[in-house]
PDBQT receptor file of N, H, CA, C and O in Angstrom, charges set to zero:
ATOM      1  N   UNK A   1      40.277  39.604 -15.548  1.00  0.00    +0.000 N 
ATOM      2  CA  UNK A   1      39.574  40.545 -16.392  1.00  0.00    +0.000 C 
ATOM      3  C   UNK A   1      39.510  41.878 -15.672  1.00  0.00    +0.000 C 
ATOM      4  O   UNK A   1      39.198  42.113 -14.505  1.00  0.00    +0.000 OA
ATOM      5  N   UNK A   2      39.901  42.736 -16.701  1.00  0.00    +0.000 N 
ATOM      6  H   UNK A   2      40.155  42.545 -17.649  1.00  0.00    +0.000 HD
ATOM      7  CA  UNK A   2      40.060  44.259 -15.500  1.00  0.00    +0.000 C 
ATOM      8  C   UNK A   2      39.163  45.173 -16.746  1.00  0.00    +0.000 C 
ATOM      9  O   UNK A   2      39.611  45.278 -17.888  1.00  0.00    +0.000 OA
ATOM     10  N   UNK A   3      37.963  45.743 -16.354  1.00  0.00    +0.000 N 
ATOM     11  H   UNK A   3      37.599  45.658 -15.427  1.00  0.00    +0.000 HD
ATOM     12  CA  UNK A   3      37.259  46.817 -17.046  1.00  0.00    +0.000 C 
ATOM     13  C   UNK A   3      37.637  47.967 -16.464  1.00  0.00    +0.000 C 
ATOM     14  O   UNK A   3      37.721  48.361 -15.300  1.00  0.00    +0.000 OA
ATOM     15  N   UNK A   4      37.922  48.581 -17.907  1.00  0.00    +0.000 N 
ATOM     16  H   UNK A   4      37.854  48.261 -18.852  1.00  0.00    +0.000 HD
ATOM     17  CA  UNK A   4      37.758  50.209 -17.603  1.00  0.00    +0.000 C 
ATOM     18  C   UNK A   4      37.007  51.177 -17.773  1.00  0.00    +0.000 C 
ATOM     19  O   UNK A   4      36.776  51.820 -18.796  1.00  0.00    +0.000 OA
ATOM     20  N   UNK A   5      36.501  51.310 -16.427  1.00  0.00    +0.000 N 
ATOM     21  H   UNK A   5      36.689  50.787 -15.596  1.00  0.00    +0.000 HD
ATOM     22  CA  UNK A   5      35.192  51.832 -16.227  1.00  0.00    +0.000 C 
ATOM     23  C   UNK A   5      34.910  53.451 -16.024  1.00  0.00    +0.000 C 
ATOM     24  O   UNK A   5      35.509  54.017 -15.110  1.00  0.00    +0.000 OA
ATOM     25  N   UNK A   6      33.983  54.219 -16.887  1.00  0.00    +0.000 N 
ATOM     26  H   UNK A   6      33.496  53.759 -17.630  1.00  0.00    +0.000 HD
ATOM     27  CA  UNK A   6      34.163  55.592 -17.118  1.00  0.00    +0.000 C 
ATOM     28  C   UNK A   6      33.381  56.152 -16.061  1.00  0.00    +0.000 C 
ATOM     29  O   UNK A   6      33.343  57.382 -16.030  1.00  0.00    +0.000 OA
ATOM     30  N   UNK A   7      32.703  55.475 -15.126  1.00  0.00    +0.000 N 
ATOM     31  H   UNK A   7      32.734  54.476 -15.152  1.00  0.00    +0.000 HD
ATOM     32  CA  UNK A   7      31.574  55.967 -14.183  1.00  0.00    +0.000 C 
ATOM     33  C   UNK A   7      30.528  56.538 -14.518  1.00  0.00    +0.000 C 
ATOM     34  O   UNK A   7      29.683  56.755 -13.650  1.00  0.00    +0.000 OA
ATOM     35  N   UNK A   8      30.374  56.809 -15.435  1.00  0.00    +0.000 N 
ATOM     36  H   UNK A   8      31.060  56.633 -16.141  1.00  0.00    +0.000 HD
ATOM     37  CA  UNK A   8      29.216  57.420 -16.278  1.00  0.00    +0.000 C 
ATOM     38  C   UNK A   8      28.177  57.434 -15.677  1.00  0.00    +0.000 C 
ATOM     39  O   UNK A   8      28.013  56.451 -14.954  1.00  0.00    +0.000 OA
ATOM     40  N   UNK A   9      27.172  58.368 -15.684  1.00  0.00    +0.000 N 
ATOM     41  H   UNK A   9      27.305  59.167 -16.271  1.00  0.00    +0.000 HD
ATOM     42  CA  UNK A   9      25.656  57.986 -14.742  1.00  0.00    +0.000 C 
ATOM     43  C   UNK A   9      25.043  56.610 -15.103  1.00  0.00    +0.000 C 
ATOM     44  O   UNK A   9      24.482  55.694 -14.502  1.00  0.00    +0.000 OA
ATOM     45  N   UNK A  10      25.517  56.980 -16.710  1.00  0.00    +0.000 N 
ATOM     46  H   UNK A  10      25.973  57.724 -17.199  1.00  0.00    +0.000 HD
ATOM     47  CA  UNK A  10      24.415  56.043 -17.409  1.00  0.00    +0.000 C 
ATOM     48  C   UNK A  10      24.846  54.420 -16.634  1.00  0.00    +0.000 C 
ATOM     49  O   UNK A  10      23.955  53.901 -15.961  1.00  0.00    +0.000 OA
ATOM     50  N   UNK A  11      25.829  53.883 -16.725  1.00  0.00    +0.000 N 
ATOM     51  H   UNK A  11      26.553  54.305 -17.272  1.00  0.00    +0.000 HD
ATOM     52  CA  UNK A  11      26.274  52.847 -16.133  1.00  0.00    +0.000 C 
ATOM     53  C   UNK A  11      26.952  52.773 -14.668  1.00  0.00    +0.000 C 
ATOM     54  O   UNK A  11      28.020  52.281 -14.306  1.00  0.00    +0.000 OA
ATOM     55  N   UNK A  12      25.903  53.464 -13.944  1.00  0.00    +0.000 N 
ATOM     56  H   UNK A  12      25.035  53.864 -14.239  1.00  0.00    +0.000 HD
ATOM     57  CA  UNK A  12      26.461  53.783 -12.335  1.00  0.00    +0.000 C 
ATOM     58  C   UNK A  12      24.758  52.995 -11.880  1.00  0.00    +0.000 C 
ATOM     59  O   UNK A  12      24.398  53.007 -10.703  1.00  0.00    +0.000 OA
ATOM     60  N   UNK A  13      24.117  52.537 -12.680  1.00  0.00    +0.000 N 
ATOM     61  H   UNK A  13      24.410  52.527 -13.636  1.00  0.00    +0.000 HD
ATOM     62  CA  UNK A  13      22.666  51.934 -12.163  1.00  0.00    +0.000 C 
ATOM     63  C   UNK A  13      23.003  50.626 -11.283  1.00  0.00    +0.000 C 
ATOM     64  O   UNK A  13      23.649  49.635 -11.623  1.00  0.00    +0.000 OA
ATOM     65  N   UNK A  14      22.371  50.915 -10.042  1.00  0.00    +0.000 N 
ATOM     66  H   UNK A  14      21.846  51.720  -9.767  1.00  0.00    +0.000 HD
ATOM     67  CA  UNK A  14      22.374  49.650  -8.917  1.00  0.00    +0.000 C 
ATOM     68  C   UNK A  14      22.200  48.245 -10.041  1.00  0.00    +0.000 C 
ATOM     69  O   UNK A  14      22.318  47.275  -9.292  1.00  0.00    +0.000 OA
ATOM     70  N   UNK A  15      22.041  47.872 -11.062  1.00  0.00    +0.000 N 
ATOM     71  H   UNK A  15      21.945  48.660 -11.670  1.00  0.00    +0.000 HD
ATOM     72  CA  UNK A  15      21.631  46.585 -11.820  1.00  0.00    +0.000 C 
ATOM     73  C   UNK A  15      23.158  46.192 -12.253  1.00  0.00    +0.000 C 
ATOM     74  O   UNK A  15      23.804  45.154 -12.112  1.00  0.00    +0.000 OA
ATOM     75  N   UNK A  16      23.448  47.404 -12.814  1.00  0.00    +0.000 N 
ATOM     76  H   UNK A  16      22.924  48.247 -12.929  1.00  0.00    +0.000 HD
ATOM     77  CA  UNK A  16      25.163  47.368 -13.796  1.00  0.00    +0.000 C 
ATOM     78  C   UNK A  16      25.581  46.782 -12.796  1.00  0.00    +0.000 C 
ATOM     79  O   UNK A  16      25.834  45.581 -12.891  1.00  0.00    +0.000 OA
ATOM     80  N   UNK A  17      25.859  47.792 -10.979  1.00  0.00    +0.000 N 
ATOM     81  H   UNK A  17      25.654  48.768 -10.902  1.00  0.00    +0.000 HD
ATOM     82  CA  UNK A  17      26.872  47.315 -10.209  1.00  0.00    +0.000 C 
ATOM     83  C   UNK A  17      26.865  46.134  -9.374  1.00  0.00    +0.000 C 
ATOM     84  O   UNK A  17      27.654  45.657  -8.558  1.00  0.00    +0.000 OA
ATOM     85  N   UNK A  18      25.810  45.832  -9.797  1.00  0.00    +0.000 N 
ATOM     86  H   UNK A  18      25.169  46.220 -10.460  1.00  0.00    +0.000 HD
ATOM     87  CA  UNK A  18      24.774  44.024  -9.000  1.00  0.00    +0.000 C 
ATOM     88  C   UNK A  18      25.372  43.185  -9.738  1.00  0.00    +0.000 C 
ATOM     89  O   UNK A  18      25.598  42.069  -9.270  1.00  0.00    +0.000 OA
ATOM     90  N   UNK A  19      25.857  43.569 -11.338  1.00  0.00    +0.000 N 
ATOM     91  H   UNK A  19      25.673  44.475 -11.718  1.00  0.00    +0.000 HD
ATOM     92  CA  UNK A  19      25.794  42.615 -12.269  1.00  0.00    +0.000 C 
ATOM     93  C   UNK A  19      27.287  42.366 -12.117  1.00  0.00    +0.000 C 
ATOM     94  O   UNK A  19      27.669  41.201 -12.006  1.00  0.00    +0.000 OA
ATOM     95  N   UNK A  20      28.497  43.751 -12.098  1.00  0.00    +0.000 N 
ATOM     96  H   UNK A  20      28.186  44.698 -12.187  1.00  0.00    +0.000 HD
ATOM     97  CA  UNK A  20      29.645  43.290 -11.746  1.00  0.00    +0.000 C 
ATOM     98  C   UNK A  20      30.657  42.896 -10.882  1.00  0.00    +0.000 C 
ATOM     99  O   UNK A  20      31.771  42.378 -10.963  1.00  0.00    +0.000 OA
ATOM    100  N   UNK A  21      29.607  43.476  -9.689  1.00  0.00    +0.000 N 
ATOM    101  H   UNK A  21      28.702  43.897  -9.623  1.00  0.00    +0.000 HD
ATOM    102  CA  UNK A  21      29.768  42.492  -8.418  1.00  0.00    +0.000 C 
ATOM    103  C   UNK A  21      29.599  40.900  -8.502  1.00  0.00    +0.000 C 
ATOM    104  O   UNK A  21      30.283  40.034  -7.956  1.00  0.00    +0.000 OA
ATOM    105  N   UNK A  22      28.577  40.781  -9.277  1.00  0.00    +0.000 N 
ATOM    106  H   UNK A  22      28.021  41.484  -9.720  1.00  0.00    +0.000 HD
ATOM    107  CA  UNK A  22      28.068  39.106  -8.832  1.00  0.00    +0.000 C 
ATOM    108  C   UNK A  22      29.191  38.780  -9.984  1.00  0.00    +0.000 C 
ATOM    109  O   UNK A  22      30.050  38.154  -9.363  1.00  0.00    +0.000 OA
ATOM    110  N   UNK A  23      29.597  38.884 -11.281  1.00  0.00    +0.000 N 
ATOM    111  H   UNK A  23      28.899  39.392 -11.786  1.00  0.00    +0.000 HD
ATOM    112  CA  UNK A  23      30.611  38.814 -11.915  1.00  0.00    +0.000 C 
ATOM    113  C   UNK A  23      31.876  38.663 -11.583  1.00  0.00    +0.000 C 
ATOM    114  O   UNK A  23      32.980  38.232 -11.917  1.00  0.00    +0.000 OA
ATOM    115  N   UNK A  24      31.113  39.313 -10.613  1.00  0.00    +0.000 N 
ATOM    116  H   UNK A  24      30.216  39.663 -10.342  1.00  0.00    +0.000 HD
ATOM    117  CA  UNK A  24      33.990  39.743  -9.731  1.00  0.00    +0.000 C 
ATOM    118  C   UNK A  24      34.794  40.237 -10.681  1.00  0.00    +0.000 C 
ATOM    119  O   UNK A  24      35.944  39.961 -11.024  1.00  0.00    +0.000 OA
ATOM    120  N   UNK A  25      33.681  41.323 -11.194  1.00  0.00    +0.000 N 
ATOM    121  H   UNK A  25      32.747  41.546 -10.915  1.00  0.00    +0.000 HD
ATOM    122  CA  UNK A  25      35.089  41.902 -12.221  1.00  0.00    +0.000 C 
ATOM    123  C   UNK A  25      35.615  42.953 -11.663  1.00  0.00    +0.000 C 
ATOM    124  O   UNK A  25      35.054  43.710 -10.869  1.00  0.00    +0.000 OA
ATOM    125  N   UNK A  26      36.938  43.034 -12.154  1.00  0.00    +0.000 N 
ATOM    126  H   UNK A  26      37.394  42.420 -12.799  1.00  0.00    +0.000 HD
ATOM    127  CA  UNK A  26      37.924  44.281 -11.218  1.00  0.00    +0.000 C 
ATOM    128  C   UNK A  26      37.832  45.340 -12.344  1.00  0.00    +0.000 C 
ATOM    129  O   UNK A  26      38.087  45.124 -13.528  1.00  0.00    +0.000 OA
ATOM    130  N   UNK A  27      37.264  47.001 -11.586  1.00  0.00    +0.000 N 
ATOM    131  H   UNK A  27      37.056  47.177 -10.624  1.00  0.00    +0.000 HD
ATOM    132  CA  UNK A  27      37.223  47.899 -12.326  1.00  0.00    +0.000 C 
ATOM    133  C   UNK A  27      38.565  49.219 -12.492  1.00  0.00    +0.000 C 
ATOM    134  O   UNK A  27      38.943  50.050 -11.666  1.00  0.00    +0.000 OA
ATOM    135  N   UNK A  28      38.796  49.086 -13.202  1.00  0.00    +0.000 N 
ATOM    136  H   UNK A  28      38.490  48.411 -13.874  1.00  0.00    +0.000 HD
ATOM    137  CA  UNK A  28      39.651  50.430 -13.301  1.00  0.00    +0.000 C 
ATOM    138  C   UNK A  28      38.801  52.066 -13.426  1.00  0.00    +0.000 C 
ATOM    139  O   UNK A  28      38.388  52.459 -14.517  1.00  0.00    +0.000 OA
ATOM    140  N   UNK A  29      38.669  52.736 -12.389  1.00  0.00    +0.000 N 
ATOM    141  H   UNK A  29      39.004  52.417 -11.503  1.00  0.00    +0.000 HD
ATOM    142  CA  UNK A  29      38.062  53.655 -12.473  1.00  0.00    +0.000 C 
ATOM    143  C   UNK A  29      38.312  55.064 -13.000  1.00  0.00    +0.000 C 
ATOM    144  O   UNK A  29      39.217  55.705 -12.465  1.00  0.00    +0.000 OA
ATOM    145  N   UNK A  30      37.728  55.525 -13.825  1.00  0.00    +0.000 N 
ATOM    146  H   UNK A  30      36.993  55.005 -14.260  1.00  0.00    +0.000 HD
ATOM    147  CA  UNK A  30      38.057  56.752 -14.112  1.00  0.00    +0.000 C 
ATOM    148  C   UNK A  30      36.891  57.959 -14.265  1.00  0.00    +0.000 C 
ATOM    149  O   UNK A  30      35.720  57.660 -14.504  1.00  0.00    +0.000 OA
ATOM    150  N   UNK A  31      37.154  58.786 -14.169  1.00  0.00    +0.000 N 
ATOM    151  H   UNK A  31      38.105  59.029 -13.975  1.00  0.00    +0.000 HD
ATOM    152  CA  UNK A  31      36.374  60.297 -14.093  1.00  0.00    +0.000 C 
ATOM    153  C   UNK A  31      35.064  60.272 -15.166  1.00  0.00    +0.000 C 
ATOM    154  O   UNK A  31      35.720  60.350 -16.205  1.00  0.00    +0.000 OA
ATOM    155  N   UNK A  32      34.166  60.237 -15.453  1.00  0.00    +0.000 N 
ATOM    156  H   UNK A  32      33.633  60.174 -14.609  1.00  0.00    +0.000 HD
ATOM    157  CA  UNK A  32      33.229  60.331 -16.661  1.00  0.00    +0.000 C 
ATOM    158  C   UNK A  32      33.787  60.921 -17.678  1.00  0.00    +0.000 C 
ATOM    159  O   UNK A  32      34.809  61.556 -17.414  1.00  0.00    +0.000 OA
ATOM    160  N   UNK A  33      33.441  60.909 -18.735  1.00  0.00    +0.000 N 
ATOM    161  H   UNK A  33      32.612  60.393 -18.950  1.00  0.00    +0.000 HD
ATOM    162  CA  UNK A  33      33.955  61.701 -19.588  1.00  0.00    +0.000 C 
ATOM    163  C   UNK A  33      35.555  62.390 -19.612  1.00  0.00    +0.000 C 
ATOM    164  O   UNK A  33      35.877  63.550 -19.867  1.00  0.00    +0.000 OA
ATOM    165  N   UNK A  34      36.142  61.583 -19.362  1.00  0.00    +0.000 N 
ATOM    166  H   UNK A  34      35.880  60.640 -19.155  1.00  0.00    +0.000 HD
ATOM    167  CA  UNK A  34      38.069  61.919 -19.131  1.00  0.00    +0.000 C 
ATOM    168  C   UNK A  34      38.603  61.475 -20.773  1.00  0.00    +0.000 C 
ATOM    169  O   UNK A  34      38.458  60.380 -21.316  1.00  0.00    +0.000 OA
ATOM    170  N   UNK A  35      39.102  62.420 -21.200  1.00  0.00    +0.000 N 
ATOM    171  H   UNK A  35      39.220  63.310 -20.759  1.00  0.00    +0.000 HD
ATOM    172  CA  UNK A  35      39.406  62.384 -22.186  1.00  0.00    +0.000 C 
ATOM    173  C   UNK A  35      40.901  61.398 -22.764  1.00  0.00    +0.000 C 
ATOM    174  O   UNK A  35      41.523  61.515 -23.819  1.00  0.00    +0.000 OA
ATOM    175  N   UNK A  36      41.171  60.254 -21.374  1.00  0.00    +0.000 N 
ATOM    176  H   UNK A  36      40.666  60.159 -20.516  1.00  0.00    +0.000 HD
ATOM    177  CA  UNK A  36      41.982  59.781 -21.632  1.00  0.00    +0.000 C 
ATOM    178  C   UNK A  36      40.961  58.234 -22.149  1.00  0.00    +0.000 C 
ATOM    179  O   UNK A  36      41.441  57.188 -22.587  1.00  0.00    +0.000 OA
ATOM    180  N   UNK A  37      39.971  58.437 -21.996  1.00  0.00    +0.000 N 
ATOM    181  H   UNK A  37      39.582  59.287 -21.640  1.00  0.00    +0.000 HD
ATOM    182  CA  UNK A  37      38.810  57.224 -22.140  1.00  0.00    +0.000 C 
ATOM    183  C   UNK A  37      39.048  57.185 -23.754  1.00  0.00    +0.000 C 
ATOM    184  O   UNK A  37      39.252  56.111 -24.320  1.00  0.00    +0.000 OA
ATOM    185  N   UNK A  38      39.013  58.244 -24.356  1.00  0.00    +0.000 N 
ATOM    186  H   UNK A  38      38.847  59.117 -23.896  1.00  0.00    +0.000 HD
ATOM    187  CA  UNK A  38      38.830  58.208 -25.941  1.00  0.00    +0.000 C 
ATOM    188  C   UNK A  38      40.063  58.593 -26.545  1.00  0.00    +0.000 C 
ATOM    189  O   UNK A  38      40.119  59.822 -26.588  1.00  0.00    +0.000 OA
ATOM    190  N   UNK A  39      41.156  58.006 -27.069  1.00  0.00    +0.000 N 
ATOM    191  H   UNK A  39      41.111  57.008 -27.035  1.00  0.00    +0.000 HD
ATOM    192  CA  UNK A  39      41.709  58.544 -27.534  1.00  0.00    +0.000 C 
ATOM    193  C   UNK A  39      42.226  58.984 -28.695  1.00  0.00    +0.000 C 
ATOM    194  O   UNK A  39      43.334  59.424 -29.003  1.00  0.00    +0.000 OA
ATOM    195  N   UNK A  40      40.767  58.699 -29.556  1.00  0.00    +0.000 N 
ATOM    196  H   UNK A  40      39.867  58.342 -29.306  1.00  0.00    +0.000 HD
ATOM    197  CA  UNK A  40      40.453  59.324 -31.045  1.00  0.00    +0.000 C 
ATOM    198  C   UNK A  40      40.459  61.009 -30.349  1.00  0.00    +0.000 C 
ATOM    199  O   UNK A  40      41.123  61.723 -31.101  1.00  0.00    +0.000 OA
ATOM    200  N   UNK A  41      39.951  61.739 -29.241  1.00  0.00    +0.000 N 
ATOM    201  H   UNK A  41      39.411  61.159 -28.630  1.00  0.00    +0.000 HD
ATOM    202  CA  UNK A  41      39.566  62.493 -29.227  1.00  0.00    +0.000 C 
ATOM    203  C   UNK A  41      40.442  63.672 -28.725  1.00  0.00    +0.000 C 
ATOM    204  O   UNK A  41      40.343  64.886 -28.905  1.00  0.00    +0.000 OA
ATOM    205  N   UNK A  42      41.453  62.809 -27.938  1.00  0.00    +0.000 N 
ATOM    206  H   UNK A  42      41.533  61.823 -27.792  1.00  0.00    +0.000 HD
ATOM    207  CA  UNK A  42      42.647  63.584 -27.519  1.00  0.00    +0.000 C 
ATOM    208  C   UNK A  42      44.085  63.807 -29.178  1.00  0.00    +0.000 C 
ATOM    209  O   UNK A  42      44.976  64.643 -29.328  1.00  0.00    +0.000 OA
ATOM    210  N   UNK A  43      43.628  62.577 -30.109  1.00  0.00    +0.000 N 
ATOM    211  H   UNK A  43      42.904  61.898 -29.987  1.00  0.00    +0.000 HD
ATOM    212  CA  UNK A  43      44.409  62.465 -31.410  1.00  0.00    +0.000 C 
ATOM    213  C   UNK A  43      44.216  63.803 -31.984  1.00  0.00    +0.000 C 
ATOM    214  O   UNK A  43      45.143  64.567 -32.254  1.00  0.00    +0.000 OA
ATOM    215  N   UNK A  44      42.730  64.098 -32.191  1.00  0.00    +0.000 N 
ATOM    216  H   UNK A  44      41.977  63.477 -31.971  1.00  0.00    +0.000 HD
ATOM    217  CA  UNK A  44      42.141  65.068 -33.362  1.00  0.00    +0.000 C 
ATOM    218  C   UNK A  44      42.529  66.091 -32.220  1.00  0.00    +0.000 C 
ATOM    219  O   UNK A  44      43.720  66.385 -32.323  1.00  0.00    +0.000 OA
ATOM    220  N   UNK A  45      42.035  66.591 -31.388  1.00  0.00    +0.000 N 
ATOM    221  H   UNK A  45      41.067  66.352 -31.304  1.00  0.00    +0.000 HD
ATOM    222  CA  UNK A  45      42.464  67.806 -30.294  1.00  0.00    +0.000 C 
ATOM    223  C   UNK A  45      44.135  68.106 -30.803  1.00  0.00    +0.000 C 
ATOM    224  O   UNK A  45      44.518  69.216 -31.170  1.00  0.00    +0.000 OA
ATOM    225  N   UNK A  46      44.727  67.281 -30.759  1.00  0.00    +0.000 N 
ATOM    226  H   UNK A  46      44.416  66.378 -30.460  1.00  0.00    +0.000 HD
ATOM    227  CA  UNK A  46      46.234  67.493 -31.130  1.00  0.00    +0.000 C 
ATOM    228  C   UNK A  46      46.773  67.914 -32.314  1.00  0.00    +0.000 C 
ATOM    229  O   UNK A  46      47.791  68.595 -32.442  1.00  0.00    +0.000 OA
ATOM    230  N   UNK A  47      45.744  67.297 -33.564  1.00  0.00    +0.000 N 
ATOM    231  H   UNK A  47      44.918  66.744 -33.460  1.00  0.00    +0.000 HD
ATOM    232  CA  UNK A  47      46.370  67.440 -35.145  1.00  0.00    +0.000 C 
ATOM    233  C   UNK A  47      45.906  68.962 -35.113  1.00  0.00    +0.000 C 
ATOM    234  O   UNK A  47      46.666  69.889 -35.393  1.00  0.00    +0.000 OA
ATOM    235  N   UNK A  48      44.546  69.119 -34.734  1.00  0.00    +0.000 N 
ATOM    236  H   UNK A  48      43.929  68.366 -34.507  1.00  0.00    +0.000 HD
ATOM    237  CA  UNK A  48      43.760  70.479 -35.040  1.00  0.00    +0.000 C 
ATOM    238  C   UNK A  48      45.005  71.933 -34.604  1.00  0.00    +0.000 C 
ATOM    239  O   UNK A  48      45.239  72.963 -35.238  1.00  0.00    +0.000 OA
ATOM    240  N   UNK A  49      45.533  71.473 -33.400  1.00  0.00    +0.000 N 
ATOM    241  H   UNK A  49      45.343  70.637 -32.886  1.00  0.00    +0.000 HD
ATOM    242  CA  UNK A  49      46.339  72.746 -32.802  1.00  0.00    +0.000 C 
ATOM    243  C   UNK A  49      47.608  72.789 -33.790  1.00  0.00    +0.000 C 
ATOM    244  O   UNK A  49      48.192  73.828 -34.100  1.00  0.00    +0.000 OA
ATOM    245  N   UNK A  50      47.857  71.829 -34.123  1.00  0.00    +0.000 N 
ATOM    246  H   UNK A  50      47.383  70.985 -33.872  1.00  0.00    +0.000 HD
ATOM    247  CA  UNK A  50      48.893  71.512 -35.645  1.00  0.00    +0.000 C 
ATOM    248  C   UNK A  50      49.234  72.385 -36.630  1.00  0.00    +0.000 C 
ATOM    249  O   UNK A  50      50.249  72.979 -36.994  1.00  0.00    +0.000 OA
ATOM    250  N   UNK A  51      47.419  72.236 -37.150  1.00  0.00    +0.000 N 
ATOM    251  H   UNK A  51      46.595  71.753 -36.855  1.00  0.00    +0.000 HD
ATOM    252  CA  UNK A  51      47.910  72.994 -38.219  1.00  0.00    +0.000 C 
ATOM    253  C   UNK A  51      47.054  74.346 -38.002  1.00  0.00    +0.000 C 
ATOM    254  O   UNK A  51      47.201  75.298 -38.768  1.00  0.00    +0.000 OA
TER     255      UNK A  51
């Protein structure tokens, strides 16, 4: 199981990282808010310059 994890404050709390430690899940890390996280958001960014 590999999560991809946005680092977010919100889920950077000592409990989250207690919880996926004791879990053993392997994280894929990325930047907060990286716009490769959403990619409804990089879609619409693209159509908009379109038209």
């Amino acid at each position: 199981f590999l999560l991809q994890y946005d680092n977010a404050p919100c889920r950077n709390a000592n409990t989250i990282q207690k919880f996926l430690d004791f879990e053993d899940m392997s994280r894929l890390l990325w930047p907060a808010f990286s716009p490769d996280m959403n990619p409804f958001d990089t879609f619409w960014a693209k159509l908009s310059t379109r038209l």
